[in-house]
N, C-alpha and C positions, 0 to 999 in steps of 0.2 A: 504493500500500500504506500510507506513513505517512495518510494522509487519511480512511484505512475499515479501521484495527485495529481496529473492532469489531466489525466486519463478518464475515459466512462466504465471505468469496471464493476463488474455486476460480480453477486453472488455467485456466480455461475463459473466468471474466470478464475476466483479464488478458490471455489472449491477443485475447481482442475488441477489448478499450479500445487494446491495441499495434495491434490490425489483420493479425494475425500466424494461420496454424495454431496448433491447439494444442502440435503437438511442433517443428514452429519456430521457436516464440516461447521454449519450455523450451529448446533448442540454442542459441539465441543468450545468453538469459540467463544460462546458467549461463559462457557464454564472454565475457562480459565483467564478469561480477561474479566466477566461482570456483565458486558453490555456485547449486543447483536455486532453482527459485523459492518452492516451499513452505520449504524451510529459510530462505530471505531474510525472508521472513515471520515467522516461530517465530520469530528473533533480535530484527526489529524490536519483536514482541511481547512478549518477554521484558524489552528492555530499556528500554522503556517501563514495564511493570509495576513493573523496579528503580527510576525515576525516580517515580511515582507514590509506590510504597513510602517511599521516602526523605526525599518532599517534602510528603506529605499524609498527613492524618489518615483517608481513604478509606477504607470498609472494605475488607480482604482479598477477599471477592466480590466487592464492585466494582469493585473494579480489574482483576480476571480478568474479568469482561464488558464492561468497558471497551478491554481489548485483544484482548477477541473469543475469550474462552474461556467458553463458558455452562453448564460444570460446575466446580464448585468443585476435585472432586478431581481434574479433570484440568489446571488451571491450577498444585494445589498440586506434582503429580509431575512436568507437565513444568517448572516451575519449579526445584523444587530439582536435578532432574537437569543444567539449563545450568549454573547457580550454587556449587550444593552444600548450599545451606541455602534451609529451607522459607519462604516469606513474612514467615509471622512472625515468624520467626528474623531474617530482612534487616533486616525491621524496626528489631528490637529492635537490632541493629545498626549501626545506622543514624538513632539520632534526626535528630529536624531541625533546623535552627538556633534555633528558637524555643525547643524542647525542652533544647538542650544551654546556654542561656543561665536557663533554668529549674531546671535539675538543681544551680545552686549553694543556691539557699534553694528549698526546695518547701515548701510550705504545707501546714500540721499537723506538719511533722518540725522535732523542737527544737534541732538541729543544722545545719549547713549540711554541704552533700553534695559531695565534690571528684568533678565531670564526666571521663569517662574520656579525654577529649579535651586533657584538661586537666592529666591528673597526669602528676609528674613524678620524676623520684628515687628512692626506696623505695617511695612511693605507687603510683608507675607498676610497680615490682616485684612488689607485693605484689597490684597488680593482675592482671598477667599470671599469677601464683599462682591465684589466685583465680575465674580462666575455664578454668584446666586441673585446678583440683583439681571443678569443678563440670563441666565436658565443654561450657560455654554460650560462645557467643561474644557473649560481655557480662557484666558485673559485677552479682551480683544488688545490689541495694538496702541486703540485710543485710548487704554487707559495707560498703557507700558511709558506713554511718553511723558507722565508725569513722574516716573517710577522711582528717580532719581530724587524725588522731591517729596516726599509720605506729604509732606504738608499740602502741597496744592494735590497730589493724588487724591487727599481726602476730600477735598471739594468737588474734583472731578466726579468718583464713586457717589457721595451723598447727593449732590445733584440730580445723576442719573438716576440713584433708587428713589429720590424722590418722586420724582417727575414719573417712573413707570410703577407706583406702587397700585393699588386698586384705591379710585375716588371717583372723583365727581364725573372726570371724561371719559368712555372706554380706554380700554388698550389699542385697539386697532383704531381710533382717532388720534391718541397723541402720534402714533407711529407714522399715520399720515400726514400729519401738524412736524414732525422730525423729518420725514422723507423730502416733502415740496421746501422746509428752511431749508434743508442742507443743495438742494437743487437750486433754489436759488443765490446762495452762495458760492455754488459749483465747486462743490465739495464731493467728487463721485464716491469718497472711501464713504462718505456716511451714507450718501444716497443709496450707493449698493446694502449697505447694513441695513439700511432702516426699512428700504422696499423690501428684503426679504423678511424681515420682521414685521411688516403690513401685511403679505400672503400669509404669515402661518396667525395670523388673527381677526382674516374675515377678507383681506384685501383681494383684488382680482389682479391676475397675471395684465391684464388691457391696463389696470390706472397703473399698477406698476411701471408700466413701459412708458406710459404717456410721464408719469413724472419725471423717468428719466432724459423726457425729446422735448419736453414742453417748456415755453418761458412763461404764460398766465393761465390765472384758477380759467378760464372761460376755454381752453382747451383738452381741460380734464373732466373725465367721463361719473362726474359725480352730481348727485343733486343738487337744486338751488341754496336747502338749507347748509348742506358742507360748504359751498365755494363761497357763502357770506364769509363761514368763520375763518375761512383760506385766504379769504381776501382784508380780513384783517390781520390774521399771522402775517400775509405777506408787508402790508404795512410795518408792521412791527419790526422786521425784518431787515426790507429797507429804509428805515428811519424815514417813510414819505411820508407824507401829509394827508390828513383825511382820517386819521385813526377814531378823532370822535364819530365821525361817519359812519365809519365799517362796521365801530364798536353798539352804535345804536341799529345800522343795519341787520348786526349777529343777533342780536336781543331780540329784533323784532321777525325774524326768524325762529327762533325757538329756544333759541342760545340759552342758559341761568347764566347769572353772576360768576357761581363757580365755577360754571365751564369758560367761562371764558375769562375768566384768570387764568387758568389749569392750561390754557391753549397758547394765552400769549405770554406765560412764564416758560411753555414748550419750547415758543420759537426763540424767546430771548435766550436760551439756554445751548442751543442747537446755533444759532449764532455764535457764542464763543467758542462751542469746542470745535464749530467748520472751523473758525478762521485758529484756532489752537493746530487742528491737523495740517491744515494749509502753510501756517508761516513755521510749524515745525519739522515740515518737510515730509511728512506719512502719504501723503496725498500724490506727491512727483513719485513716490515707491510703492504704492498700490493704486492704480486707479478705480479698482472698483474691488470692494470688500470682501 
């Protein structure tokens, strides 16, 4: 089996190569190992996949044909189902040594980045902060760049869990109220974060896309009463004029009070950290999250 994980081997070639009936060769296996022979397999496969993952750059496909899964989505589901997290996710979890020796100075970023492997102290706190205020296991980038400083880190992290804790605005509006600021700051590392954190909480792949092409609320594929309160984030945003407008506009659309605090302390918020990404240079070394 370890010799031909790429391979489709059935019950049938192993009980040949032992010399065994086919349900012979199954009776005996599973009584001196524990478990059938096809699960013997799926394990070794799987955890070959995790050693691939961990250690090379291999694509995600490949590496699932490599241990003998020749559809993508069923390498991604039976994967996370042993593990708990999807490839990618391991991944991301999992730099590699070369990577984690990398993650101090990255090139284009005018800071140097403290590696998760690495931190220690508050840093190490604000880290664990910081994978449970985002639901990821791993530290995005945006927060790495303050990593050097526990003190503004701390502003960064508390901000963030503020603004996405459960209140007055869904989750899938602030994300939206985050995706369109950081677009129109032309910040793609957050836009990309934040549109996919819009799809996994209600958002549609179409406004996704448009937020990414689009410069006004009036080109995006949402209702009247969304693109009031967008068109006052966007005010907010860029420091124009009209905020009393928009602001009595959003209200009399359906807006409360709190929501629209909750929206324009969104955008003000998303505002610093684009231009935090942008003039710290994360932005020129991912363009999209």
């Amino acid at each position: 089996m370890r010799d031909r994980l790429g391979e489709s081997l059935t019950i049938d070639d192993m009980a040949r190569v032992a010399r065994f009936s086919k349900f012979h060769f199954s009776r005996l296996f599973q009584r001196h190992t524990g478990v059938p022979p096809a699960r013997f397999l799926s394990a070794l496969r799987l955890a070959e996949a995790q050693r691939l993952l961990a250690t090379t750059r291999l694509r995600v496909t490949d590496i699932g044909l490599r241990v003998g899964y020749h559809s993508p989505g069923t390498f991604s589901s039976r994967f996370k189902r042993h593990v708990g997290l999807s490839p990618t996710q391991y991944r991301l979890a999992h730099p590699t040594a070369k990577e984690k020796s990398m993650q101090e100075n990255v090139p284009g970023v005018r800071v140097p980045l403290v590696a998760e492997a690495a931190a220690t102290g508050r840093t190490a706190e604000l880290y664990e902060r910081a994978r449970a205020a985002t639901g990821l296991p791993f530290v995005p980038d945006v927060f790495r760049l303050t990593s050097t400083a526990p003190q503004l880190l701390e502003v960064v992290v508390s901000g963030y869990a503020g603004v996405f804790t459960e209140s007055a605005l869904s989750r899938g509006t602030k994300e939206l109220v985050a995706a369109w600021t950081s677009r129109l700051n032309d910040c793609q590392y957050c836009v990309g974060s934040h549109n996919w954190f819009l799809q996994q909480f209600g958002g549609s792949a179409e406004l996704a896309a448009a937020i990414a092409g689009s410069s006004t609320v009036d080109a995006l594929p949402v209702d009247e009463r969304t693109a009031a309160l967008l068109r006052l984030t966007t005010a907010t945003t860029t420091a124009s004029a009209g905020v009393d407008d928009h602001w009595a506009a959003a209200a009399a659309a359906g807006w409360s009070e709190p929501e629209l605090l909750e929206a324009v302390f969104c955008a003000s918020l998303f505002t610093f950290i684009n231009r935090l990404v942008t003039s710290l240079g994360l932005g020129a070394v991912v363009q999209q999250a």
